[in-house]
C-alpha positions as CSV (number, residue, x, y, z in Angstrom):
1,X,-14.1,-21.5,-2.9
2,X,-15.5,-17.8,-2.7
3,X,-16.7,-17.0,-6.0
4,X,-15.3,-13.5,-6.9
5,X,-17.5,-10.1,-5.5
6,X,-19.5,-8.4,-7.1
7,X,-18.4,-4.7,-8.2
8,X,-19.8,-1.6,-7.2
9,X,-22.5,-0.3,-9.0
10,X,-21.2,2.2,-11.7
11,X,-23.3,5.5,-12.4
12,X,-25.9,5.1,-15.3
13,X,-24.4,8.7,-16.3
14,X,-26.9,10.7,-18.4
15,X,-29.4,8.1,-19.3
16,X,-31.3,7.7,-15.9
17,X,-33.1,10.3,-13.5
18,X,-32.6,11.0,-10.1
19,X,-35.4,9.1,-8.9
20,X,-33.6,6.2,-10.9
21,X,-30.6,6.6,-9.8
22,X,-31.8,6.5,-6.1
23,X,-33.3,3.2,-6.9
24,X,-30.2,2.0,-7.8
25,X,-28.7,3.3,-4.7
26,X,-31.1,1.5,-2.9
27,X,-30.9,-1.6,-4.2
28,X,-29.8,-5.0,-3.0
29,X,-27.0,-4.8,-5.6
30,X,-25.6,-1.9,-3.9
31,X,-26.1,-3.4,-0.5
32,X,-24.2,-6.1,-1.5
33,X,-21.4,-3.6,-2.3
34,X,-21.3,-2.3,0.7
35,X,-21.6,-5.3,2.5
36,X,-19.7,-8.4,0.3
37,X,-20.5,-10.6,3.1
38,X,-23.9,-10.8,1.3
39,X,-22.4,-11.9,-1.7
40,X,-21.0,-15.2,-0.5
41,X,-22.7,-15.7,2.8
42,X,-25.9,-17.3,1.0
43,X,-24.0,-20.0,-1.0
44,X,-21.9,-20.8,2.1
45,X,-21.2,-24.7,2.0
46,X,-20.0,-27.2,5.2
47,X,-16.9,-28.1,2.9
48,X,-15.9,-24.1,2.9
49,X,-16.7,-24.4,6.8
50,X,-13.8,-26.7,7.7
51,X,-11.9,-25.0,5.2
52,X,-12.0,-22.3,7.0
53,X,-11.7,-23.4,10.2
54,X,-8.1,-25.1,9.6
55,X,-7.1,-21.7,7.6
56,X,-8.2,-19.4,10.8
57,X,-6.5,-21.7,12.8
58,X,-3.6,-21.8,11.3
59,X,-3.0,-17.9,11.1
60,X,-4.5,-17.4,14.2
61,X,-1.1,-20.0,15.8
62,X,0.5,-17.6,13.5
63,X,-0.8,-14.1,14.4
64,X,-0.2,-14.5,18.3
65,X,4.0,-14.2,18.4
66,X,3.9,-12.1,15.9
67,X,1.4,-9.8,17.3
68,X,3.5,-9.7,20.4
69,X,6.8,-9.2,18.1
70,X,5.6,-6.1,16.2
71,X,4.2,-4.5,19.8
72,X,7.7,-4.7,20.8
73,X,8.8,-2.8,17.5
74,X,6.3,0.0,18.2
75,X,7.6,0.1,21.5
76,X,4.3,-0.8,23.4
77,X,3.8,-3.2,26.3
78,X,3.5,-6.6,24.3
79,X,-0.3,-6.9,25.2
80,X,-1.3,-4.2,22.9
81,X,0.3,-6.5,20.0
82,X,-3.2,-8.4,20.6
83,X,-5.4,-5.7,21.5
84,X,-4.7,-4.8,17.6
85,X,-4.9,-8.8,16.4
86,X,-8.4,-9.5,16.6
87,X,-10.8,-6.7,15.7
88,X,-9.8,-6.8,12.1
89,X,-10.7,-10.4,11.8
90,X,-14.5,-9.7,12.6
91,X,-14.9,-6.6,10.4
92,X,-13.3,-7.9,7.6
93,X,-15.2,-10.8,7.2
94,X,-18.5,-8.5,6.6
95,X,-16.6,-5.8,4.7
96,X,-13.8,-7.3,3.2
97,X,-14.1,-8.2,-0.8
98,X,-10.8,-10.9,-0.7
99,X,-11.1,-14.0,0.8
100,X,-7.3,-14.3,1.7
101,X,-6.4,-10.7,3.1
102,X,-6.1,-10.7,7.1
103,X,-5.9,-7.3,9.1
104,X,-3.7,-7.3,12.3
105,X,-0.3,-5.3,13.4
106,X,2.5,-6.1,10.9
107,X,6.0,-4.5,10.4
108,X,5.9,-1.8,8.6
109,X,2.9,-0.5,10.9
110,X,4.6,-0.7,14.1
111,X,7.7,1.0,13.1
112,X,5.5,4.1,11.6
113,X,3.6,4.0,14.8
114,X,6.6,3.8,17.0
115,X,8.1,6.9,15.1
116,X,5.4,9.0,15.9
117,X,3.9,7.7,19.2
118,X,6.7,7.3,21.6
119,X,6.0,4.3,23.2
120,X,2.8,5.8,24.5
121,X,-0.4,3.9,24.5
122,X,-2.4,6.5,24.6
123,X,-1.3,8.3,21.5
124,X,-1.1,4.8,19.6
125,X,-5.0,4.4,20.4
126,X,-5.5,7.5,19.2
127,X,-3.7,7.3,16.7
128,X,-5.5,4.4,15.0
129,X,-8.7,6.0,15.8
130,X,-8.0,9.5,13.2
131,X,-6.7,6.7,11.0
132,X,-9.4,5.0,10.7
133,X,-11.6,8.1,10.4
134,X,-9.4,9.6,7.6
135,X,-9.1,5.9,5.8
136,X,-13.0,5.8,6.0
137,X,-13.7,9.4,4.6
138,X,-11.4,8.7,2.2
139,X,-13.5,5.7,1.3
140,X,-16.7,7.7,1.4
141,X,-15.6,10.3,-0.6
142,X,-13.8,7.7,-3.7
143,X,-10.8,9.0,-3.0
144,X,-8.5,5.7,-3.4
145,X,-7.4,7.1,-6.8
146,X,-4.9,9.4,-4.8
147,X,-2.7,6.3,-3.8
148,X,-1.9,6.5,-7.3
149,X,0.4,9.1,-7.0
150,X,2.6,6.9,-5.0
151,X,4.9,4.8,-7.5
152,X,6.3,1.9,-7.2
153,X,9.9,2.7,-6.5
154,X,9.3,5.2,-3.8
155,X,6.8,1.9,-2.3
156,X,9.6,-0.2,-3.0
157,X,12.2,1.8,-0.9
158,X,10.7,2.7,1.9
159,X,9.5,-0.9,2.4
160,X,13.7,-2.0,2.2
161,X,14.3,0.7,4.2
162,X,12.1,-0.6,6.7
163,X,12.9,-4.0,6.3
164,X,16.2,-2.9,7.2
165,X,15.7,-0.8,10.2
166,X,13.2,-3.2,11.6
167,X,15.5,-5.9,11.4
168,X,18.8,-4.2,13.0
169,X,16.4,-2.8,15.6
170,X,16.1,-6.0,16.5
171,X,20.1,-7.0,16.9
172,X,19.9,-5.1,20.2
173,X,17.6,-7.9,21.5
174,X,19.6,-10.6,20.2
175,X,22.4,-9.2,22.0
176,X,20.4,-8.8,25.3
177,X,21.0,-5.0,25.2
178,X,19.1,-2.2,26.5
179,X,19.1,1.4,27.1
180,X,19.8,1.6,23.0
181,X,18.5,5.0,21.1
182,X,15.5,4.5,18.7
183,X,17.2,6.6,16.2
184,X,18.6,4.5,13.1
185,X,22.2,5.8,13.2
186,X,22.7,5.8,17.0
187,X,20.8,2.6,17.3
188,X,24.2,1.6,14.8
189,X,26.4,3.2,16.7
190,X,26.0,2.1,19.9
191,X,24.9,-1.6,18.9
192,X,28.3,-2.0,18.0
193,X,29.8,0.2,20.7
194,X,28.5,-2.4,23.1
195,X,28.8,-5.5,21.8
196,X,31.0,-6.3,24.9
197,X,28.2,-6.5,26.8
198,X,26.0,-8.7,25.4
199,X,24.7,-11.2,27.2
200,X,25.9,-14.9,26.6
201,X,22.0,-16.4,27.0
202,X,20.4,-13.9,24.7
203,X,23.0,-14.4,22.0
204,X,22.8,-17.9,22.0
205,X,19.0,-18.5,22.4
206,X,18.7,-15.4,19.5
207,X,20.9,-17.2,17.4
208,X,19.1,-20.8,17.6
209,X,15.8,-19.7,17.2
210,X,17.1,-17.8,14.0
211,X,18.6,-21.1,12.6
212,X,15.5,-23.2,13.3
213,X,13.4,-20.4,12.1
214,X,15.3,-20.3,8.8
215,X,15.5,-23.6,8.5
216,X,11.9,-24.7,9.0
217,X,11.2,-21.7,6.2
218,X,13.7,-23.6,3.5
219,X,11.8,-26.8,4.8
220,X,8.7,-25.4,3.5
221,X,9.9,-23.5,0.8
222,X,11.4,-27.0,-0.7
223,X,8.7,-29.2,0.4
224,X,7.5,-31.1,-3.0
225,X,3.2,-31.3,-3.2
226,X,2.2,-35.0,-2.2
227,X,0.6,-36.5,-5.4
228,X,-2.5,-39.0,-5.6
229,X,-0.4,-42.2,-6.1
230,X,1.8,-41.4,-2.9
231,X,1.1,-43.9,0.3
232,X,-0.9,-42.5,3.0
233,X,2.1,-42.0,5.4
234,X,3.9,-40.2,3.0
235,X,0.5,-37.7,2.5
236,X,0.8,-37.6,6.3
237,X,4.3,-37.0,6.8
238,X,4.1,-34.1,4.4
239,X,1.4,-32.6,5.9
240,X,3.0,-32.6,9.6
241,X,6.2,-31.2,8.0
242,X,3.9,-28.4,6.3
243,X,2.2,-28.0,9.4
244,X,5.3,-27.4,11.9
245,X,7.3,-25.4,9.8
246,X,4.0,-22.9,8.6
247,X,3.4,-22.6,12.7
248,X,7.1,-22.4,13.1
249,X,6.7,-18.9,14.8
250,X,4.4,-20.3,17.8
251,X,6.5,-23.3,18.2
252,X,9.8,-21.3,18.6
253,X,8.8,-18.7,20.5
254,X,6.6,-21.7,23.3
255,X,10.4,-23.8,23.4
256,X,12.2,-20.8,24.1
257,X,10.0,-19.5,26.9
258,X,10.0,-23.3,28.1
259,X,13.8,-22.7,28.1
260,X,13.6,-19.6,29.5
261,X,11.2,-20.6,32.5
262,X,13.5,-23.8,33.2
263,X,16.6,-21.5,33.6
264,X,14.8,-19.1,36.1
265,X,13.3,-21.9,37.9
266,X,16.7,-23.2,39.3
267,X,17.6,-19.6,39.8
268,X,20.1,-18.9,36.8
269,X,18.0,-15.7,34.8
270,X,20.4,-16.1,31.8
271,X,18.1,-14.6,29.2
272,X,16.2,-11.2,28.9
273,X,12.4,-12.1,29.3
274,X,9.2,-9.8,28.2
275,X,8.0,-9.5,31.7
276,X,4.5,-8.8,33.1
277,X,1.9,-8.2,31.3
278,X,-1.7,-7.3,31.3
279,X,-4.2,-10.5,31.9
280,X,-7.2,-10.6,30.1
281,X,-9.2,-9.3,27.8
282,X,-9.4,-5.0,27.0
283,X,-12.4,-3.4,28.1
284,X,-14.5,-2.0,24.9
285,X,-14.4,1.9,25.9
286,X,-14.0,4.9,23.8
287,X,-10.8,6.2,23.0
288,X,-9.2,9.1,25.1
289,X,-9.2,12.7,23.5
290,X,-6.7,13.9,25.4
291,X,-4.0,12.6,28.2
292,X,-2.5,13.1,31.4
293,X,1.4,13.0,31.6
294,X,3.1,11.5,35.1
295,X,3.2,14.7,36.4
296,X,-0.4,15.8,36.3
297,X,0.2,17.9,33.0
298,X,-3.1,17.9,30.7
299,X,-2.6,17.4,27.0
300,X,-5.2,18.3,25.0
301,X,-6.9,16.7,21.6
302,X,-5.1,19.7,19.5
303,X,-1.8,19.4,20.7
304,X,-1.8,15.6,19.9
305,X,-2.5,15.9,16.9
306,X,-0.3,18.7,16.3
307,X,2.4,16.3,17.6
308,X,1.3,13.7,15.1
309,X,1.7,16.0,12.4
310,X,2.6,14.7,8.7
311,X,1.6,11.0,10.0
312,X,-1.8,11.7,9.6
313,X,-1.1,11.5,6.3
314,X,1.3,8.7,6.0
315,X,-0.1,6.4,8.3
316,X,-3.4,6.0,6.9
317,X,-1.7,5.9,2.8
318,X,0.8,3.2,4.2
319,X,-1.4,1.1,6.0
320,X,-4.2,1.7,2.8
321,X,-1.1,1.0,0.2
322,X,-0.2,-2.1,2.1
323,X,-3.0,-3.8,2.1
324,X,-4.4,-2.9,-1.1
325,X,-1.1,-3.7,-2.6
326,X,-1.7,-7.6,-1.0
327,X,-5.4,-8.0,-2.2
328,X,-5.0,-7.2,-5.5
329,X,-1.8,-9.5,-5.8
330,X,-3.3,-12.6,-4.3
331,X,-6.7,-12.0,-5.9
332,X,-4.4,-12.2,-9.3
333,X,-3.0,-15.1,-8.0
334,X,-6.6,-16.8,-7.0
335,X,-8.4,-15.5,-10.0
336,X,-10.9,-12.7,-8.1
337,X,-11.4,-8.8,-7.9
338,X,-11.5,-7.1,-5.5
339,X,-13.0,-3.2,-4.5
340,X,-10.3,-1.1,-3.8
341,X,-12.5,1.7,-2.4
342,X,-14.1,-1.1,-0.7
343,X,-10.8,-2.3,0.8
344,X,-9.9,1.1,2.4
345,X,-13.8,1.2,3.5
346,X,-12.6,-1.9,5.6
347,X,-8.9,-0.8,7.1
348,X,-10.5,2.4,8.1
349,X,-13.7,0.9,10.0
350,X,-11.5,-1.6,11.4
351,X,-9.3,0.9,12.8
352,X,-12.1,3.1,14.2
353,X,-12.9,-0.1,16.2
354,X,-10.0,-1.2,17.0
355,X,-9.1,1.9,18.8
356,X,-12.1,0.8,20.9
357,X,-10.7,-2.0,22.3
358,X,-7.3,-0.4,23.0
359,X,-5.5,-1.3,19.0
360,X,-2.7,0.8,17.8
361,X,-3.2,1.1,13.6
362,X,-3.4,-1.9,11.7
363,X,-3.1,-3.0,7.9
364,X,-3.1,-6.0,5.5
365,X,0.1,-8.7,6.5
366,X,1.5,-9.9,3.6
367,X,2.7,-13.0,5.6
368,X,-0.2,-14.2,7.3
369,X,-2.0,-13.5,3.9
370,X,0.0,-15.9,2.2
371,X,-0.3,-18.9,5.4
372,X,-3.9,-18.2,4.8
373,X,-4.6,-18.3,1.1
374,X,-1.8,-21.5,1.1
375,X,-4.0,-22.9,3.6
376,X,-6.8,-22.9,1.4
377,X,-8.8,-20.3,3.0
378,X,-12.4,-20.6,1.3
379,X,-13.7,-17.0,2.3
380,X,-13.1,-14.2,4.8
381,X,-14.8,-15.9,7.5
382,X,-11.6,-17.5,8.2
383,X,-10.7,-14.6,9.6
384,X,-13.2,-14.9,12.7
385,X,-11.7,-18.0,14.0
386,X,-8.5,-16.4,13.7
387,X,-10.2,-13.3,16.2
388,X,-11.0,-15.8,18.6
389,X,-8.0,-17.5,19.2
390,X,-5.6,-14.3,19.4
391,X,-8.9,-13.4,22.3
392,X,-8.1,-17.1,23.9
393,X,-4.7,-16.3,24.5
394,X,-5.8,-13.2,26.1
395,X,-7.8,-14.5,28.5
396,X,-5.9,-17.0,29.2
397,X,-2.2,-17.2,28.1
398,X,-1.0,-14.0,28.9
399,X,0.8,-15.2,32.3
400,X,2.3,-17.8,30.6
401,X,3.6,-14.7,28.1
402,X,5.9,-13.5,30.9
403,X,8.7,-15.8,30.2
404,X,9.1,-15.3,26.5
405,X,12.8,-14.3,25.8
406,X,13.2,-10.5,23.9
407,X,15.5,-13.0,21.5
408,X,13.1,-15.2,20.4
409,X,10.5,-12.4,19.2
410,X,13.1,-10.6,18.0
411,X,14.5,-13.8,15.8
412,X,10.7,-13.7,14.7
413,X,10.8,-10.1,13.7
414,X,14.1,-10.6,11.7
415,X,12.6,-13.5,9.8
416,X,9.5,-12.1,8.8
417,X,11.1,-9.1,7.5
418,X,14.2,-10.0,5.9
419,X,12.3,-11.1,2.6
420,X,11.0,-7.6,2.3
421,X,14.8,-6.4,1.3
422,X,14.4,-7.5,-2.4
423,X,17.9,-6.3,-3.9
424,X,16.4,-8.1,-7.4
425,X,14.3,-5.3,-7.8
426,X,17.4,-2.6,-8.0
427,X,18.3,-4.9,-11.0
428,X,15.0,-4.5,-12.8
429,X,15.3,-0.7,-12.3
430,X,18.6,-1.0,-13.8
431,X,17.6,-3.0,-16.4
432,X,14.4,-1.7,-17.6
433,X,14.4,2.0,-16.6
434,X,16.9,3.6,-14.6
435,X,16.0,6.7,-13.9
436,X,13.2,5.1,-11.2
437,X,16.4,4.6,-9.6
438,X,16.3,8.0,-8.6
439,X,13.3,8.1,-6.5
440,X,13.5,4.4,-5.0
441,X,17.4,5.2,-3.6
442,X,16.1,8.9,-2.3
443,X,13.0,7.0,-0.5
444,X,15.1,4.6,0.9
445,X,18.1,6.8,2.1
446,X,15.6,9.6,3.6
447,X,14.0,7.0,5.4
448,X,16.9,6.0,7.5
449,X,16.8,9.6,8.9
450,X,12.8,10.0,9.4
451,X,10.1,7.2,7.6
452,X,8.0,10.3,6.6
453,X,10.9,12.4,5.3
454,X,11.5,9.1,2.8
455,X,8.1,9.1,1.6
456,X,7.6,12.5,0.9
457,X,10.7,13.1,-0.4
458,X,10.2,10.0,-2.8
459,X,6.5,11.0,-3.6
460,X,8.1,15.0,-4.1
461,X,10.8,13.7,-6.6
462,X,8.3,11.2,-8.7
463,X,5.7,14.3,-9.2
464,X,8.4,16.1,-10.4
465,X,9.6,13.6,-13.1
466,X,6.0,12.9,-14.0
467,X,5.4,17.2,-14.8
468,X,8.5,16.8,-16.5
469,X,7.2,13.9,-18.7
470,X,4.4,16.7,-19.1
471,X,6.3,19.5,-19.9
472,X,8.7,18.1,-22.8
473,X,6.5,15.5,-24.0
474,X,8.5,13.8,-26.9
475,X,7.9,15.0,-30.0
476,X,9.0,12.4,-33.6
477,X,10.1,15.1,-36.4
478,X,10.6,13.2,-39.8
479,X,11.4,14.7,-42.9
480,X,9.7,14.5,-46.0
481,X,10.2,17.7,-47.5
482,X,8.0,19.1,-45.3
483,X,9.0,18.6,-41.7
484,X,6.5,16.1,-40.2
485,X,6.2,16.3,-35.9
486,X,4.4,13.7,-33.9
487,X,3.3,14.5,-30.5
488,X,2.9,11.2,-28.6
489,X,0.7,12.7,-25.4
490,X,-1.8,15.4,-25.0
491,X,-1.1,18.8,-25.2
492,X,-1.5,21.2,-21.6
493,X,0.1,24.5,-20.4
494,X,3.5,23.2,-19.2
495,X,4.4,21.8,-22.8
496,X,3.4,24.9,-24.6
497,X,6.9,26.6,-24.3
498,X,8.6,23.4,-25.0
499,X,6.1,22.9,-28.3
500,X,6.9,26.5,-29.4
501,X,10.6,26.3,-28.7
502,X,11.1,22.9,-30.8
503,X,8.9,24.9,-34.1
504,X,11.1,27.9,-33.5
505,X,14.3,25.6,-34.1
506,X,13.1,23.3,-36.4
507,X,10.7,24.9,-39.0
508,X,10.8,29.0,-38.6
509,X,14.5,29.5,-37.7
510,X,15.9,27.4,-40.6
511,X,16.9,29.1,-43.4
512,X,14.7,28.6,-45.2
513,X,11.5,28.6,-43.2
514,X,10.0,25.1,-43.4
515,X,5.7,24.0,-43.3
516,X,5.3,21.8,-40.5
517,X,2.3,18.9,-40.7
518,X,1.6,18.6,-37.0
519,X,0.6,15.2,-36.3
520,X,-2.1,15.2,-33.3
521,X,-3.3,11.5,-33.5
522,X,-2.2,10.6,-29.7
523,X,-3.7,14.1,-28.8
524,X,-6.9,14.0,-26.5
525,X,-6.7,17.0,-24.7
526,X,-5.7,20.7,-25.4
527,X,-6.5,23.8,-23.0
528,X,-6.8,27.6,-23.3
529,X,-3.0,28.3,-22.9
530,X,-2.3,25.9,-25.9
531,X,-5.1,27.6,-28.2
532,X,-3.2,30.9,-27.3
533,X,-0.2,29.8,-28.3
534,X,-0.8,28.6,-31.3
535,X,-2.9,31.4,-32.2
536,X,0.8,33.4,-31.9
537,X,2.5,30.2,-34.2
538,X,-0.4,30.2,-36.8
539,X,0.6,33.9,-36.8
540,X,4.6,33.4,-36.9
541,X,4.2,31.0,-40.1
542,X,2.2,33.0,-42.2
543,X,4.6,36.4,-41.4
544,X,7.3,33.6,-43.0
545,X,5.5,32.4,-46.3
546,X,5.2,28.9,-44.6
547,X,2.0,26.3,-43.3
548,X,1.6,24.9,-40.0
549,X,-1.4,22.3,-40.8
550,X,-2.7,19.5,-38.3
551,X,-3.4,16.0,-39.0
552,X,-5.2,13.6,-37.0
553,X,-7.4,15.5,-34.6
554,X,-9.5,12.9,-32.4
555,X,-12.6,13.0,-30.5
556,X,-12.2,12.8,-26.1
557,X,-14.9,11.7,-24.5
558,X,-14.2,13.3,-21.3
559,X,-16.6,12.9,-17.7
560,X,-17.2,15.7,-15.4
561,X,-18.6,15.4,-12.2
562,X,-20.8,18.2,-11.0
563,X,-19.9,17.2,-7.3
564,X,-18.0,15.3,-5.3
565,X,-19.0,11.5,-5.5
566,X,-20.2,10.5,-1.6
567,X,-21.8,7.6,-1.2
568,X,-23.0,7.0,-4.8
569,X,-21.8,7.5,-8.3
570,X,-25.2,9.3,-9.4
571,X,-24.1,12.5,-9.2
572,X,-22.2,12.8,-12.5
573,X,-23.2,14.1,-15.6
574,X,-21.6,13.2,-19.3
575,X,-19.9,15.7,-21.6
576,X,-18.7,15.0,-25.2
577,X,-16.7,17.4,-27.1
578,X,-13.7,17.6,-29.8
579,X,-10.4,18.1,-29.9
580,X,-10.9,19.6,-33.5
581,X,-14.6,21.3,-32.3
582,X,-12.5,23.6,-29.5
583,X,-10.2,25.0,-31.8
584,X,-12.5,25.4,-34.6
585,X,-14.2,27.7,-31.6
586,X,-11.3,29.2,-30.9
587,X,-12.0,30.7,-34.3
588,X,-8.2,30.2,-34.5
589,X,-6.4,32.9,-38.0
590,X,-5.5,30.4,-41.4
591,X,-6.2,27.3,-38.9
592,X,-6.1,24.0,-40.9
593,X,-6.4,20.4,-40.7
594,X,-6.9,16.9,-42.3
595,X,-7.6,13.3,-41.2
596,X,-4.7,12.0,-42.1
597,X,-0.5,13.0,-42.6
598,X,-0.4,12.4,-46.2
599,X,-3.4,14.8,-46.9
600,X,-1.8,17.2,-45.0
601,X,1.6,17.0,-47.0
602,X,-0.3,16.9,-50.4
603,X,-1.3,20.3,-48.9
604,X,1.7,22.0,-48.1
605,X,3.4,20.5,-51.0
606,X,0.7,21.8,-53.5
607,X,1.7,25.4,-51.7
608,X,5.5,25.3,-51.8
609,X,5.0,24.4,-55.8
């Protein structure tokens, strides 16, 4: 198995000269860091190699109806499903630092694309192309540390939300409807409005394909490991019952278009096929800058992008999120790291690419991720046979894609995203803090009106209960004849007026005036407007015959970079300083301090007797 990667060189920050530090940048180490397929390429074994091969395989059987599911959710012709399938097999396997992680269209891509593309190929090309760019500077320029500002519970409910409008989206198929509004509340509306015309075929093919697509799922789900002592047939048997129900996508969706072709052969078109599709494989061109409409109208590269607007920026921190969010989970699970900055390095190039070969934007699927590492995937090259089975069926299936009924993929669509509505995790907000309530339900209603209005709206609402965290930081007051007040976080210009408005009530509005020992041992960082103000409370105490001493000052070791870090870390230099050393330079009026709490009472209490 893939032994895990090797980490990117970290800076050798103020012990090592430029020349040094070039070196560094120069070395095979680094190289390796850019390109992990270095790393495990050399020890490749011929056991890893058929490993692989039944992995790729596996998720490739996997990748094709699903590809051609998810084009249908971003409203493209189904081709274009594949045009996006392959590339990211071939770039991750040089770039990519997990060995289990597959790139390719999934959900939660297509219906971002679809809301901002309109079913036009051009844009979604284009699309993935500024994707890709801003994904890749982003990696360039270290800037993965910004998906940090995107918690959990606004992650967590735009990905039900999804779920759930991806799934209903998909009734309309079942039904055999068409002519149904994209919009989440009409799409309701008039699903139900004309249920009477659903066709008979489409519900009942729909309807099967969901039952055998759930129950090959539980099949797998319950299927017990065979052990050493079992017979050979049993082994065997388990292993073809693993097999069928992990490619239960491909087989569903091949007997349904057998169906489906059967019925129009004797001249009874009962079910609502995908049609005609494109044949063979896309041409490797540069992307278009600009478009043509019907009607001869020009559209230039500006206006595009001014149409695609805020999903410049959420497209590229979903599809980044996504994946990330998968690597790091399943290289938990399999006992690797991964590179984050790395992994973004990889989503965007593969993007950039794929818009190259006519690919709409594509991230990390969590369920081919999973068929692959279950299949015991060995490294990323798995990936590459994968790519050249979703090219196979271009070249040579795609007539035979004409007959597959919009029911099946849609029962395909359903299953695969059902399991992304996890109710359990409203409980564990409940349970263990509810206030994240409040950003997950805001995410997920908002997104039911517009995806981006979700995110931001959750991302707007979490910044604003983390300043508040910053502003009233919570502050311990014990009595022990002198009030005694523990600040548990650093202290920065929001919190000053919530600082000074707690000493006002507590210590120099009692009567009568109370010392304060200020405990500062979870303190690391202070700023010019905290100095300030207590420059004005060192003041207020003395003008009352009371002390204000503080305990527990610690030393920050703080880094500041003296430029943005591209390419390399070398850029950085180190800076040390004090908590205690800025405000002695604040040269701060009757300023005291101790080590420790109890030498600061024996202080004060000295002074009140």
């Amino acid at each position: 198995m893939m032994e895990p990667l090797v980490d990117r060189p970290g800076p050798q920050i103020g012990r090592s000269s430029l020349g040094e530090r070039m070196a560094s940048c120069c070395s095979y180490r680094t190289l390796q860091a850019w390109l992990p397929i270095l790393t495990w390429l050399p020890k490749y074994r011929l056991s890893w190699l058929q490993m692989d091969l039944i992995a790729g395989l596996t998720v490739g059987l996997t990748t094709v109806p699903q590809a051609l599911a998810y084009a249908e959710v971003a409203g493209l012709p189904v081709q274009y499903g594949l045009y996006s399938a392959f590339m990211g097999g071939f770039i991750y396997t040089f770039l990519g630092t997990s060995k289990d992680v597959t790139l390719g269209p999934t959900a939660i891509m297509s219906l971002l694309c679809a809301s901002y593309v309109g079913g036009d190929p051009v844009r979604a090309v284009l699309l993935s192309l500024l994707c890709g760019t801003i994904q890749t500077a982003m990696a360039l320029l270290r800037l993965g540390f910004l998906l940090d500002f995107i918690s959990f519970p606004v992650i967590k409910g735009f990905t039900c939300a999804a779920a759930v409008t991806i799934g209903f989206g998909q009734v309309k198929n079942v039904l055999g409807l068409k002519d149904i509004p994209h919009e989440f509340f009409l799409q309701v509306y008039y699903t139900f409005y004309r249920i009477p015309e659903a066709r008979i075929g489409d519900v009942v093919l729909g309807l099967l394909c969901l039952c055998l697509l759930v129950t090959l799922q539980w099949m797998k789900s319950t299927l017990e490991p065979p052990s050493e002592q079992d017979a050979p047939l049993t082994r065997a048997a388990h292993t073809l019952v693993w097999g069928i129900a992990t490619v239960r996508n491909a087989l569903v969706v091949v007997a349904a278009s057998f169906v489906a072709f059967s019925w129009n052969a004797i001249g009874s078109p009962v079910f609502t096929i995908t049609g005609k599709a494109s044949q063979g494989l896309p041409p490797f061109r540069a992307p278009p800058l600009s478009e043509t409409t019907p009607n001869g109208t020009g559209i230039s590269f500006g206006e595009i992008v001014e149409d695609f607007g805020g999903g410049l920026a959420v497209i590229p921190f979903m599809g980044v999120l996504e994946s990330i969010a998968i690597a790091k989970a399943f290289a938990s699970q399999n006992d690797y790291r991964i590179d984050a900055n790395q992994e973004l390095f990889a989503i965007g190039l593969t993007n950039i690419m794929g818009s190259f070969v006519s690919a709409y934007p594509v991230t990390g699927s969590f369920g081919r991720t999973a068929v692959n590492s279950q299949t015991g995937v060995c490294t990323p090259a798995g990936g590459i046979v994968t790519g050249v089975v979703v090219l196979l069926s271009l070249a040579f299936l795609m007539p035979a894609f004409y007959y597959i009924p919009k029911a099946s993929l849609a029962a395909v669509i359903i299953c695969a995203v059902a399991p992304m509505v996890d109710y359990r995790v409203v409980i564990q907000f409940w349970r263990i803090r509810k206030l994240d309530l409040v950003p997950f339900l805001i995410t997920f209603l908002l997104s039911f009106w517009e995806v981006q209005y979700g995110i931001v709206g959750g991302v707007v609402v979490s910044g604003l209960m983390l300043l508040y965290n910053v502003a009233r930081p919570s502050i311990k007051v014990c009595d022990h004849g002198v009030l005694v007040m523990e600040l548990d976080s650093g202290l920065s210009f929001p919190s000053t007026e919530y600082l000074n408005t707690v000493l006002y009530t507590q210590a120099l509005q009692a009567s009568p005036p109370r010392s304060v020992v200020l405990d500062c041992h979870h303190v690391n960082t202070v700023d010019y407007t905290v100095v300030n103000e207590l420059r004005d409370l060192l003041r207020q105490f003395k003008l009352r015959g009371v002390g204000l001493v503080f305990s527990g000052l610690q030393v920050l070791t703080d880094w500041v970079c003296s430029g943005l870090q591209v390419l390399t870390d070398w850029v950085c230099s180190g800076l040390q300083y004090s908590v205690l050393e800025v405000l002695l330079a604040a040269d701060l009026p009757d300023f005291r301090h101790t080590a420790s709490v109890e030498a600061a009472l024996t202080i004060l209490s000295g002074n009140t007797q």
